[in-house]
Wavefront OBJ file of the C-alpha trace (Angstrom):
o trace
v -7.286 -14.850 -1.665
v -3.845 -16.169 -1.853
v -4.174 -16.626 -5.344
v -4.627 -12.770 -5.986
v -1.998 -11.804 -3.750
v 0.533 -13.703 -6.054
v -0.572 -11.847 -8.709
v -0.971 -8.176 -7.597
v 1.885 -5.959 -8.191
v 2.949 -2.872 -6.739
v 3.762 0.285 -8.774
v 7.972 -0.371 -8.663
v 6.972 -4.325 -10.022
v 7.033 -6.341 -6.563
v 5.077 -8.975 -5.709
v 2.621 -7.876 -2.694
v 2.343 -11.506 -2.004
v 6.653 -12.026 -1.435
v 6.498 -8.458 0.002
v 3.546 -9.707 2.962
v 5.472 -12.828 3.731
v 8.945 -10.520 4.648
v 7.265 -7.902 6.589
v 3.721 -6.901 7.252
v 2.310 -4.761 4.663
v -0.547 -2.263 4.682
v -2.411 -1.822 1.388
v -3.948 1.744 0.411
v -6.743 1.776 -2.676
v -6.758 5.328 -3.776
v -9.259 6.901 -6.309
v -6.252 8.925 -7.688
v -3.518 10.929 -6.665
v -5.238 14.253 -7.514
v -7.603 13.713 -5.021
v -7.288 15.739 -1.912
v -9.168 13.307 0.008
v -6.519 10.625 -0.947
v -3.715 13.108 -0.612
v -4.659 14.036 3.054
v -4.869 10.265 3.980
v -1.502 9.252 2.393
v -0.466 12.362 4.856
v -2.044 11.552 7.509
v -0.300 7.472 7.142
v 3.025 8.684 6.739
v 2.665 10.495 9.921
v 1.876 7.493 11.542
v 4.341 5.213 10.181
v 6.667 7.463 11.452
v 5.870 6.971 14.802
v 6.276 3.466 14.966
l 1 2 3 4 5 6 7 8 9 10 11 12 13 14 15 16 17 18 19 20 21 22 23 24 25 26 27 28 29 30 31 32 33 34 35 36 37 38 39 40 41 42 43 44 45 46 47 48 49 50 51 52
């Protein structure tokens, strides 16, 4: 597993793996971002994270 977190990428180029070991990180797999369903969730997260 630790393997693929070295290698995955997020969409501005950093490393999720040197990302997770700053801070905690919470990864979101989306079918697209045309997708109401995914658009409502991302909503729905960002409401959260602002709470915290």
């Amino acid at each position: 597993m630790t393997d693929t977190l070295k290698e995955m990428k997020t969409n501005k180029g950093n490393k999720l793996y040197e990302l997770s070991m700053q801070h905690g990180v919470l990864v979101v797999f989306l079918r697209h971002f045309g997708c109401a369903f995914c658009r409502e969730a991302l909503h729905e997260l960002s409401e959260q994270k602002n709470l915290l």
